[in-house]
FINUDREN-820863 format. One record per atom (N, C-alpha, C): x, y, z negated. Coordinates in steps of 0.1 Angstrom, whole numbers, padded with zeros to 4 digits, always signed. Layout:
N
XYZ...
This chain:
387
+0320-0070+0142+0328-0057+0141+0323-0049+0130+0309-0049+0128+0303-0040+0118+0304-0044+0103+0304-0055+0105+0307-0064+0091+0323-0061+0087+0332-0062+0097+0345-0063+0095+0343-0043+0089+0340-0038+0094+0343-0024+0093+0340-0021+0082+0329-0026+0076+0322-0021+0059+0329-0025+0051+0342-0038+0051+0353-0042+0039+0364-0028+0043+0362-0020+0050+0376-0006+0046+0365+0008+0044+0347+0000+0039+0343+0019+0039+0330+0020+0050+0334+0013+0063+0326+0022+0076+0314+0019+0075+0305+0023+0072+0293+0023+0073+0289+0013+0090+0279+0006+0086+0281-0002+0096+0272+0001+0109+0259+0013+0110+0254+0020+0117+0265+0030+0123+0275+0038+0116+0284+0046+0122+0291+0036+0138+0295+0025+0134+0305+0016+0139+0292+0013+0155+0284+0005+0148+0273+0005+0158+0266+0015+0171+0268+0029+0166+0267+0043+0172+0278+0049+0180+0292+0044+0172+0303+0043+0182+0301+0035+0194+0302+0023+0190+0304+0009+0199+0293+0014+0211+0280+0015+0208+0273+0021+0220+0282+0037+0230+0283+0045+0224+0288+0056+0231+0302+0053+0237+0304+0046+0237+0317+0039+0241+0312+0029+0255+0298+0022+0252+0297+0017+0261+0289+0022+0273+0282+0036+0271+0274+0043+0280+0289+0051+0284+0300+0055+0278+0315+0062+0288+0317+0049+0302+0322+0038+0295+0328+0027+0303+0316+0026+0316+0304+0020+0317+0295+0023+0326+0296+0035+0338+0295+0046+0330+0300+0058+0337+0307+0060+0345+0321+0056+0337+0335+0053+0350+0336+0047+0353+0331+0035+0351+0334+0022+0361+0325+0021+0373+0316+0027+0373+0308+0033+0383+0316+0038+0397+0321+0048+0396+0328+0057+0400+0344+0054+0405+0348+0055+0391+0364+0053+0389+0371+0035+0395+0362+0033+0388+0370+0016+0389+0361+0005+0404+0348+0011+0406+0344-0001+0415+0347+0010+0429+0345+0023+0426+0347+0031+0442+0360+0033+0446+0366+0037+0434+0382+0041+0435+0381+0057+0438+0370+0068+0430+0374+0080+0433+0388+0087+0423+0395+0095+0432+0404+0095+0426+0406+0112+0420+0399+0117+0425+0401+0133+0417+0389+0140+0410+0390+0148+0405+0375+0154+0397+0370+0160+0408+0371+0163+0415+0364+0167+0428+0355+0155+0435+0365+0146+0437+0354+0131+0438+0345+0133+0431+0347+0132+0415+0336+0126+0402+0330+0137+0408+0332+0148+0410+0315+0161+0406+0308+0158+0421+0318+0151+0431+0306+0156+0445+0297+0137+0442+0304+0130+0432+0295+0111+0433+0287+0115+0426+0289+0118+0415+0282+0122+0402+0272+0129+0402+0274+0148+0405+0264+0151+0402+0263+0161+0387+0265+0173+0388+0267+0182+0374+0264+0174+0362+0246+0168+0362+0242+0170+0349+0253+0156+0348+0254+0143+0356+0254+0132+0351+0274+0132+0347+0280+0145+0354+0293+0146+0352+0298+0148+0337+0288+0158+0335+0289+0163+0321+0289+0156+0308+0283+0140+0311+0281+0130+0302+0296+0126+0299+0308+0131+0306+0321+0121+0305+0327+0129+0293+0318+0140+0285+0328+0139+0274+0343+0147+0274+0343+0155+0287+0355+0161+0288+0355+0173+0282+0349+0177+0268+0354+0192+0264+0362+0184+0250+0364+0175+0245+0368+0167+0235+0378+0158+0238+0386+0159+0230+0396+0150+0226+0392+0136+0228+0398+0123+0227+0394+0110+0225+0395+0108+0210+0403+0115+0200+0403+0114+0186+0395+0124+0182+0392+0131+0187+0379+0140+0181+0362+0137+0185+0364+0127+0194+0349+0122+0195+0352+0109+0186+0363+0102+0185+0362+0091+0174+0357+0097+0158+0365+0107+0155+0365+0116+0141+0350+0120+0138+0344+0123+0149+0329+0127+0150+0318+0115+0148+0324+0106+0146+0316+0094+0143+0318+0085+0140+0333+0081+0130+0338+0071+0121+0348+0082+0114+0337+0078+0096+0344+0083+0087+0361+0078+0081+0361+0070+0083+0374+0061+0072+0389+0060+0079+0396+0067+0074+0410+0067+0082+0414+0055+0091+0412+0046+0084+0416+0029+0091+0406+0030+0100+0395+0031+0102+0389+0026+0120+0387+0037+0125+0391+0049+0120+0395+0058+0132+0404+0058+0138+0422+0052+0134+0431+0051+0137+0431+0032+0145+0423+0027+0137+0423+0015+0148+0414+0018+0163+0410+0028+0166+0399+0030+0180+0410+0040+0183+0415+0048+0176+0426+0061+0183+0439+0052+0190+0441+0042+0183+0454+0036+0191+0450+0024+0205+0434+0024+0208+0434+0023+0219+0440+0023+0233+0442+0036+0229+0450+0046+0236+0464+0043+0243+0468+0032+0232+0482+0023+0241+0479+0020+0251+0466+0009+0254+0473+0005+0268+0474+0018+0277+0474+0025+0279+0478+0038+0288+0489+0044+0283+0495+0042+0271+0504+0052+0267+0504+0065+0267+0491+0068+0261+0493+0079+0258+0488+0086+0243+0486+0097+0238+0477+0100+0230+0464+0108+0228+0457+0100+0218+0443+0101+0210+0446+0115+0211+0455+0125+0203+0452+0137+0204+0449+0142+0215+0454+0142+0224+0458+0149+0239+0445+0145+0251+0445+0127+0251+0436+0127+0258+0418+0127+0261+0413+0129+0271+0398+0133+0271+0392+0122+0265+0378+0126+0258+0370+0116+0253+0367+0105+0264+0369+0107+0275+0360+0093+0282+0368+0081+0282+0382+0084+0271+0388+0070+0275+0386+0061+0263+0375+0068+0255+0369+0058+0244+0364+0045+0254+0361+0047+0265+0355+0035+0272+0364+0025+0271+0375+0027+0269+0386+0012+0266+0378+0003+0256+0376+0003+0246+0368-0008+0236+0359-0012+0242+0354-0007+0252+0343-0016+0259+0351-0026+0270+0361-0020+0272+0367-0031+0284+0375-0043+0274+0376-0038+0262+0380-0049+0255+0371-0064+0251+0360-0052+0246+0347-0065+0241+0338-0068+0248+0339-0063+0259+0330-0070+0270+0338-0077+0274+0345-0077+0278+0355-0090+0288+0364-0097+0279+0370-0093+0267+0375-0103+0261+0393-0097+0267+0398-0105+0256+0416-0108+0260+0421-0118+0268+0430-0121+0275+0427-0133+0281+0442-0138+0279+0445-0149+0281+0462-0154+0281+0467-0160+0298+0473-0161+0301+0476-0167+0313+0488-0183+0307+0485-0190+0308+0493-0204+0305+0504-0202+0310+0516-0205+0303+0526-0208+0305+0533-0191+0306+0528-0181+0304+0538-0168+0303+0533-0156+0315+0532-0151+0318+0526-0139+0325+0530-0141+0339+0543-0147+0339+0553-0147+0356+0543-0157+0359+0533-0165+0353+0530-0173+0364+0517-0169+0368+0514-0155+0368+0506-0148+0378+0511-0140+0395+0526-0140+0389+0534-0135+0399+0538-0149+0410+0542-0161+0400+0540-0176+0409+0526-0180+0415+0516-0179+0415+0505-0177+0418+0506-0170+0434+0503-0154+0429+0502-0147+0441+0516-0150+0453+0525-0158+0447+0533-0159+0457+0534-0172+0465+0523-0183+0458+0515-0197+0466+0506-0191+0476+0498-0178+0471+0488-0174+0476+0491-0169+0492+0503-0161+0487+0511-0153+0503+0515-0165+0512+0523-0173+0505+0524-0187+0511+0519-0196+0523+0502-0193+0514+0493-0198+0522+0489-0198+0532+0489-0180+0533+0481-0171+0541+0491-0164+0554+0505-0170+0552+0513-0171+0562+0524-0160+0559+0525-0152+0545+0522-0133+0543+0546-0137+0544+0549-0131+0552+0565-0131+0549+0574-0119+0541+0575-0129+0534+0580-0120+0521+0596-0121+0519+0605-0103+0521+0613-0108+0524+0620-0101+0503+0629-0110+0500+0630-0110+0487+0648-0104+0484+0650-0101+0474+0663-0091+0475+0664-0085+0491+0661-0073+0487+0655-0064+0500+0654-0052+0499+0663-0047+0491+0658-0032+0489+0653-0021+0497+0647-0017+0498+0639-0009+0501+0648+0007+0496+0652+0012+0507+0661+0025+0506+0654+0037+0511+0646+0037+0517+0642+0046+0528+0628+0047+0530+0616+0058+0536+0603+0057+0541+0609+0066+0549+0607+0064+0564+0607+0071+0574+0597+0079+0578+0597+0093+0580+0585+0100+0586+0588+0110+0596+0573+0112+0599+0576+0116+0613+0562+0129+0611+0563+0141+0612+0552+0148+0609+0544+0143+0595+0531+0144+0598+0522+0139+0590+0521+0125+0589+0529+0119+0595+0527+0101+0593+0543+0098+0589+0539+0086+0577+0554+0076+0579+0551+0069+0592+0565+0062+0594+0570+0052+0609+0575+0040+0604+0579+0038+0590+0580+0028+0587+0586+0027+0573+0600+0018+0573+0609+0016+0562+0621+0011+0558+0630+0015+0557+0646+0008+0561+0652+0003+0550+0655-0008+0550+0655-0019+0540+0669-0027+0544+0680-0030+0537+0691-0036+0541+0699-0029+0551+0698-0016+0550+0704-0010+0566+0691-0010+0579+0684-0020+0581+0678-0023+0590+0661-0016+0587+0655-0007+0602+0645-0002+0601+0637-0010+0605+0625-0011+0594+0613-0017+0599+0598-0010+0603+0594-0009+0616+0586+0000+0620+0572-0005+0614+0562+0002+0609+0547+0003+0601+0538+0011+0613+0530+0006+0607+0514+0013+0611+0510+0020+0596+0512+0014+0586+0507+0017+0575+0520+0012+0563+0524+0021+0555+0530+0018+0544+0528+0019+0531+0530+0007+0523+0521+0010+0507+0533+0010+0499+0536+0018+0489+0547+0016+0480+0543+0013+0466+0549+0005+0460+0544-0001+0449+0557+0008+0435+0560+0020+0446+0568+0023+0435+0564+0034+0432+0569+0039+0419+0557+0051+0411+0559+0066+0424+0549+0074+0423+0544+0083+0430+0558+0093+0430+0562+0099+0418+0571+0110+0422+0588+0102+0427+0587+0091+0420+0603+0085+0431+0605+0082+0441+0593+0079+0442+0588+0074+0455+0588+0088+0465+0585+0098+0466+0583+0110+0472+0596+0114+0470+0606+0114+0461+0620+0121+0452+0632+0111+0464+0628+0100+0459+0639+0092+0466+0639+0084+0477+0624+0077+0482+0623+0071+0493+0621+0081+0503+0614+0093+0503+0607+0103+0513+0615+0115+0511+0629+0118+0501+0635+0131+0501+0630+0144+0501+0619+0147+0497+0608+0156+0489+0614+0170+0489+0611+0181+0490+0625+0192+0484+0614+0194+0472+0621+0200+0464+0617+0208+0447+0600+0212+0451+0599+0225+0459+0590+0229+0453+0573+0222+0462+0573+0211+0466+0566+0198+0468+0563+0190+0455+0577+0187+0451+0577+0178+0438+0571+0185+0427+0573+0198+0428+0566+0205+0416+0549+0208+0416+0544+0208+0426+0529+0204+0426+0525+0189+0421+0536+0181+0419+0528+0169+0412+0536+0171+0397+0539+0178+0392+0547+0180+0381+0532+0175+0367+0521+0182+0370+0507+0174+0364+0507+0163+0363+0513+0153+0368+0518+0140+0369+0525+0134+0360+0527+0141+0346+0539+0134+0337+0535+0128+0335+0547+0118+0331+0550+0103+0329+0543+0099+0315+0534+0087+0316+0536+0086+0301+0543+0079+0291+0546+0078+0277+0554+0073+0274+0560+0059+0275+0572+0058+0270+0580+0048+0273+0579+0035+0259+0586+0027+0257+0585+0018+0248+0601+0014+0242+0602+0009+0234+0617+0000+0227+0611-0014+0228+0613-0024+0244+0608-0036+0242+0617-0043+0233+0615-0049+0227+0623-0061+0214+0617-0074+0219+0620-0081+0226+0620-0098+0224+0629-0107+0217+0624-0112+0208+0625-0117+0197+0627-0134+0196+0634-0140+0197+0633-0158+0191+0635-0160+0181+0628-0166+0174+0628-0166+0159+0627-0181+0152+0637-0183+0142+0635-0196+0136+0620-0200+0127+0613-0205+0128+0600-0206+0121+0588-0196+0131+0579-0196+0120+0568-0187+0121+0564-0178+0115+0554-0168+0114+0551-0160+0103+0532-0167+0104+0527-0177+0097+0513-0178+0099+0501-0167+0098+0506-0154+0094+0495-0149+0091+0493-0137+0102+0503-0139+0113+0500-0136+0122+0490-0136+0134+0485-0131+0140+0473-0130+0150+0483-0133+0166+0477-0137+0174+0484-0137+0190+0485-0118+0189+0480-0111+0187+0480-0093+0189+0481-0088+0174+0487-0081+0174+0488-0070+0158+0490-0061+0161+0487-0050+0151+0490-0038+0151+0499-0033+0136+0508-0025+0137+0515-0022+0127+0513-0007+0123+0502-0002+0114+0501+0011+0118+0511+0019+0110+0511+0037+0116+0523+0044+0115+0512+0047+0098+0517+0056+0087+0511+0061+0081+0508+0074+0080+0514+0079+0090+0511+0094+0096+0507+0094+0109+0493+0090+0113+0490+0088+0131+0493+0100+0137+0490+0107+0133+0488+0121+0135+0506+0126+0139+0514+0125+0130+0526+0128+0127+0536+0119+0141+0528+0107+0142+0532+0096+0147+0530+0102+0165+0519+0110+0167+0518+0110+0176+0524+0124+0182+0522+0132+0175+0531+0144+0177+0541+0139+0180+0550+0132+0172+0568+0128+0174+0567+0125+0192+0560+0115+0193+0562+0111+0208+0560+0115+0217+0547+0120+0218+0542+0130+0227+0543+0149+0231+0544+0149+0224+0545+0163+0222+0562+0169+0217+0566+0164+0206+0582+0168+0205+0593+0158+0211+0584+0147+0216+0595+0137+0226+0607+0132+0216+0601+0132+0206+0613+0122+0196+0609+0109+0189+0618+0103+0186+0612+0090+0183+0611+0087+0168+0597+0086+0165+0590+0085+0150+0594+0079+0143+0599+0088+0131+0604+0081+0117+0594+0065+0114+0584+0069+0114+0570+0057+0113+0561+0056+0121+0566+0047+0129+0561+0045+0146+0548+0034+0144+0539+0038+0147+0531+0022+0151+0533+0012+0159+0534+0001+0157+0544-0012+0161+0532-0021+0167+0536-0023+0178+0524-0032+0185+0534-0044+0192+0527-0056+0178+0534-0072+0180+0528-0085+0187+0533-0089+0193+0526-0099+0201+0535-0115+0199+0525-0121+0194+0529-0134+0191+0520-0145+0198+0532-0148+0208+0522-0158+0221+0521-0172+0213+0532-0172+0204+0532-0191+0199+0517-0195+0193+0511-0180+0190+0494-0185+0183+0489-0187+0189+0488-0188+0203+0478-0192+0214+0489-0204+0224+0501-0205+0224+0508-0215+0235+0519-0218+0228+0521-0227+0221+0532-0230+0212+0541-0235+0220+0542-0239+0235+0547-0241+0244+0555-0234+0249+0555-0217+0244+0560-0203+0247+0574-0211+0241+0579-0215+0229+0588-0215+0219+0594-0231+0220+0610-0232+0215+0607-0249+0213+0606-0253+0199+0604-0265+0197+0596-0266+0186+0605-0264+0169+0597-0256+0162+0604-0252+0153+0606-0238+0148+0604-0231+0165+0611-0219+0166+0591-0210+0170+0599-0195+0175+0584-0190+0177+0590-0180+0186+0583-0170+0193+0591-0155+0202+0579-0147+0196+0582-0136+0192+0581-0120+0192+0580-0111+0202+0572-0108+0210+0574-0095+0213+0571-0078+0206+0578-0071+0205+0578-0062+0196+0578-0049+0203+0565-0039+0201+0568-0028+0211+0566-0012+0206+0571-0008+0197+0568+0009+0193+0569+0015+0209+0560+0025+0209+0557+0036+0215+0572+0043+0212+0576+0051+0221+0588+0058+0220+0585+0071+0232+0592+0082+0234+0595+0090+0244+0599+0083+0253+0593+0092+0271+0604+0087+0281+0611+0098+0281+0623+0094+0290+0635+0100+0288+0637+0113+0287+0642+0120+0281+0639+0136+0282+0653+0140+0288+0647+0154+0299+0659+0163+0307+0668+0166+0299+0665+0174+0288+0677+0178+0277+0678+0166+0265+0690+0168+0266+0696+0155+0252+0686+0145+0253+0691+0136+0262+0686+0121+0261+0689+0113+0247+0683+0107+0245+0689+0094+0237+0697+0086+0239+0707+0079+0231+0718+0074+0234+0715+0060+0232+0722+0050+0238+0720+0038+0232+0724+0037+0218+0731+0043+0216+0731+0043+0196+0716+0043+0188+0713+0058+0199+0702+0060+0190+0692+0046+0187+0685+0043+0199+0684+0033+0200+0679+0022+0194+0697+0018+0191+0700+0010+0185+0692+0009+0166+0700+0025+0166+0690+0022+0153+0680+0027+0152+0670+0029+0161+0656+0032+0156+0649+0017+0161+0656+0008+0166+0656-0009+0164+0657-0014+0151+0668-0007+0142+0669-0013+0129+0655-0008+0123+0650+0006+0124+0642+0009+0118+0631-0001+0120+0623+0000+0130+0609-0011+0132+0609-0024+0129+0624-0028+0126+0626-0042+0120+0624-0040+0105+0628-0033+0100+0627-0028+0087+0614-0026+0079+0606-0019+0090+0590-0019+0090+0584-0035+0089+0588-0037+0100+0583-0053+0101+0578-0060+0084+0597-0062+0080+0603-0065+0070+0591-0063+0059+0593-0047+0057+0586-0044+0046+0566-0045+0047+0561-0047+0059+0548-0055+0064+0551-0065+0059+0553-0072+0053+0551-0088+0055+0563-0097+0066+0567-0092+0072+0578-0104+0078+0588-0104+0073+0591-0112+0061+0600-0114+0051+0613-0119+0056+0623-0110+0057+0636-0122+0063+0634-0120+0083+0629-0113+0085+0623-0115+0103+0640-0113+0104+0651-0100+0101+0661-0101+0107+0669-0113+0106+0671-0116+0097+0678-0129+0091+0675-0142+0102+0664-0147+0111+0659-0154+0114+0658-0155+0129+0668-0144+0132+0670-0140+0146+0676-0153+0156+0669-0159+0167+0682-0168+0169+0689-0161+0187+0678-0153+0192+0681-0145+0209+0673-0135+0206+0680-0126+0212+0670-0114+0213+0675-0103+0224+0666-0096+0231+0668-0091+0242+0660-0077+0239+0666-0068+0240+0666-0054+0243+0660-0044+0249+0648-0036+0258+0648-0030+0269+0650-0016+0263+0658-0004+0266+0654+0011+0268+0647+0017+0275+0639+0026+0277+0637+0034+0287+0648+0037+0296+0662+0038+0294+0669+0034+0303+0671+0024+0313+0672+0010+0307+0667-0003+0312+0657+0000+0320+0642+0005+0318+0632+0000+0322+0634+0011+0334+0643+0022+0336+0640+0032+0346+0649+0024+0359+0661+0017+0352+0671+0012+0366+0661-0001+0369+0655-0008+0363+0650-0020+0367+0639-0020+0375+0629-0007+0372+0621-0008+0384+0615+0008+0383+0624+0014+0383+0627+0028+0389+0610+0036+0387+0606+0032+0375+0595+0041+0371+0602+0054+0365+0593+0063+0363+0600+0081+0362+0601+0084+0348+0609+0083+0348+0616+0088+0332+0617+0075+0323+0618+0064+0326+0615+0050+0322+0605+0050+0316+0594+0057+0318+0578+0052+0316+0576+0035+0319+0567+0032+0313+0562+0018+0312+0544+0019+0313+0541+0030+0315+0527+0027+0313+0522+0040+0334+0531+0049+0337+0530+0054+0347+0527+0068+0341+0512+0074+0346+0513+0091+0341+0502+0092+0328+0507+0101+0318+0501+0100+0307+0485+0105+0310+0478+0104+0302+0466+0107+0304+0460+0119+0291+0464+0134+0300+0462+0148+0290+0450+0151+0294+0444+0158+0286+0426+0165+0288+0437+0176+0299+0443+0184+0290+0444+0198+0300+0458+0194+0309+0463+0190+0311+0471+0189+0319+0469+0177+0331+0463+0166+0332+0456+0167+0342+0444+0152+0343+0436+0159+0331+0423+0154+0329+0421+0140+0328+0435+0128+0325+0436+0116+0328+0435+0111+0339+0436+0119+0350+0437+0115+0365+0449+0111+0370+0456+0099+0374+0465+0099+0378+0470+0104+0392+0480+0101+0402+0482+0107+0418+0468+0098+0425+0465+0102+0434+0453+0096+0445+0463+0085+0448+0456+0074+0451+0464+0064+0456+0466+0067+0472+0460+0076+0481+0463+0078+0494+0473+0091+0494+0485+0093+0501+0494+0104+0502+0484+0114+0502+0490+0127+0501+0482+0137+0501+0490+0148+0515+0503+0138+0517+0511+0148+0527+0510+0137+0541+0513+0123+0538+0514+0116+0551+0500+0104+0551+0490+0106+0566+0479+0100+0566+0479+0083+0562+0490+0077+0567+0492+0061+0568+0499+0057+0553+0503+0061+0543+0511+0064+0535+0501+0060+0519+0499+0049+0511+0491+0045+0498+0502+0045+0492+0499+0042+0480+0505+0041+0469+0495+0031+0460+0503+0022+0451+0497+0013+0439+0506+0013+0431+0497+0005+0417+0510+0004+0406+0502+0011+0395+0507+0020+0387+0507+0025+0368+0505+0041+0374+0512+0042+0382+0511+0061+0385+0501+0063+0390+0491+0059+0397+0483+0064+0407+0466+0053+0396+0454+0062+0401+0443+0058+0394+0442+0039+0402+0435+0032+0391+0428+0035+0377+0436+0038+0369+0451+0032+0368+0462+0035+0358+0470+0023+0356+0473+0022+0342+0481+0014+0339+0478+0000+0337+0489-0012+0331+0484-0019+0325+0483-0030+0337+0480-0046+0333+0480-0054+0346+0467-0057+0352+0458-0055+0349+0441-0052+0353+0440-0041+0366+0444-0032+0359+0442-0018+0365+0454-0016+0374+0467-0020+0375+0474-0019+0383+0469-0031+0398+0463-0042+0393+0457-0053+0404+0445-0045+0414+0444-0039+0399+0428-0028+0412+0430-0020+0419+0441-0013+0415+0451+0001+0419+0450-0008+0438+0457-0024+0436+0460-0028+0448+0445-0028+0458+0437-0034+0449+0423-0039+0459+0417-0026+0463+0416-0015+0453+0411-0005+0459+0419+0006+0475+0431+0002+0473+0440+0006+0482+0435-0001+0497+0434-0013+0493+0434-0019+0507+0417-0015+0509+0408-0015+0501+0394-0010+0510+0397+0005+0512+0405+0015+0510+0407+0026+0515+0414+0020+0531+0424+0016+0528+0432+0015+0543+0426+0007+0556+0418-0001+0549+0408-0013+0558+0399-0007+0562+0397+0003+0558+0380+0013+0558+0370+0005+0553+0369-0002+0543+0362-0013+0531+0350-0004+0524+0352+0005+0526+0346+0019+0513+0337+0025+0526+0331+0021+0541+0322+0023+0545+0330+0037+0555+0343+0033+0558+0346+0040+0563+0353+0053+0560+0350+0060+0544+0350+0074+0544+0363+0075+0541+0369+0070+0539+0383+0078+0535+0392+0076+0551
């Protein structure tokens, strides 16, 4: 990495000074956040401990502790757009989530054979096994409650009575639409915004582009500009940063032979209350990032199209009823609510979890699998009882 960093400039001690402070954040939280599952700053200060809280970095930006110790626009904006997998931004959020590069280069990327569903085929041998009855087109309409506890869940018309209920659906629709919430409930989690949304593009394509990587980044030429648009004025960026994923370089099996898939993902707004976006719009801010592509190096990519499939934040909000068609769950702001997501335990009904993107550790398929395990040592009493 330090070698790579000195062909754009970086001094290769700066890179090396990062890379550590990055790796004493990740230690930190993973302490705490990811192997205990505490879920509010009230947790961190009573596990923690003043002096050792103080080390997380929270009076700073995540792009202002980057800026503070890599000079060269290109690997400050390659460590600021870390920040994707959470969907959110480098400006906005706290320094401790520089700890992402450490979860990257300590553990590596990993691929799953044959396409991501067959992690979902997996856990569903697994339920299989274990006797687990899974009932499938089933919607789920209803959480019934009764005082301080749910009673169960009404699914097809038909109630199903619980001891304990987990919803795997994000925290405020969940409360909005399964539990009928009134306003000024909903508005104490209002801290909760969503973070942004995406324009998925899947792509089949005749040929290849070889000088492609399995991951790329397409950077915006205004990060800064780039990130304002999405975050902050909720519009979608003239010059978006484009984050491409090309599975044929690791499983050429993805494609048939000849051909290759794309997936293609700019950062966008989730849906905003006033003047949504139209599928027009859309449409052409699709032409745009193809255009980008185009003018990167993928010569001809529209021309070469042979399927391609579409998602909106509209799509993504009816398909699985995340809030505002977020794709990543709640953004992660210093002041608005410190990168904390909802507690995974109700805060109104005792029997009542939550997993998924909305609720800590966050987003993403790692962190949403933990979201699950940590759930269940809360509700098992796994965690020594205390919760």
């Amino acid at each position: 990495m330090a070698a790579e960093a000195e062909k754009v400039g970086e001094a290769a001690a700066n890179v090396e000074r990062f890379l550590e402070y990055c790796e004493n954040l990740y230690d930190l939280v993973n302490e705490g956040y990811f192997e205990r599952g505490l879920d509010t700053v009230r947790d961190f200060r009573r596990h923690y401990g003043l002096a050792k809280f103080l080390r997380f970095d929270f009076f700073r930006t995540m792009h202002q502790a980057v800026s503070a110790q890599l000079t060269t626009p290109h690997m400050r904006q390659a460590f600021d757009f870390f920040i994707k997998y959470v969907g959110s931004s480098a400006e906005d959020a706290p320094a401790f989530m520089n700890c992402l590069p450490t979860i990257q280069f300590r553990y590596d990327l990993w691929y799953v054979d044959g396409g991501m569903y067959n992690i979902a085929k997996g856990l569903g041998r697994l339920m299989d096994e274990l006797g687990i009855r899974v009932h499938l087109d089933c919607e789920v309409s209803e959480i019934r409650k009764s005082g301080a506890r749910v009673e169960g869940v009404v699914a097809g018309g038909v109630f199903h009575p619980a001891d304990i209920v987990v919803s795997n659906m994000e925290v405020i629709p969940a409360y909005r639409e399964l539990l009928g919430e009134d306003a000024a409930f909903l508005r104490t989690l209002e801290k909760f915004e969503p973070a942004c949304s995406g324009l998925v593009i899947d792509l089949g394509i005749k040929g290849s582009y070889p000088a492609l990587a399995h991951h790329n980044f397409f950077y915006s030429g205004s990060p800064k500009e780039h990130f304002d648009a999405v975050f902050r004025k909720k519009e979608l960026s003239s010059d978006p940063t484009i984050y491409l994923v090309a599975p044929c370089v690791t499983d050429p099996s993805a494609a048939p032979a000849g051909c290759s898939v794309l997936k293609i993902l700019p950062h966008i707004p989730h849906i905003r209350d006033e003047k949504p976006y139209t599928k027009a719009d859309y449409t052409a801010f699709r032409d745009v990032v193809l255009a980008k592509l185009e003018r990167m190096g993928l010569d001809g990519l529209r021309s070469r199209i042979v399927t391609e499939d579409v998602l909106t934040p509209d799509d993504i909000k009816a398909m699985y009823y995340s809030n505002k068609g977020s794709i990543y769950g709640v953004v992660s702001d210093r002041k608005l609510n410190g990168a904390f997501r909802a507690p995974k335990r109700s805060s109104r009904y005792s029997n009542l979890f939550f997993v998924g993107g909305s609720v800590n550790p966050g987003a993403g398929m790692p962190m949403v699998a933990l979201s699950g395990m940590l759930a269940c040592d809360m509700l098992t009493g796994a965690i020594g009882g205390r919760k």
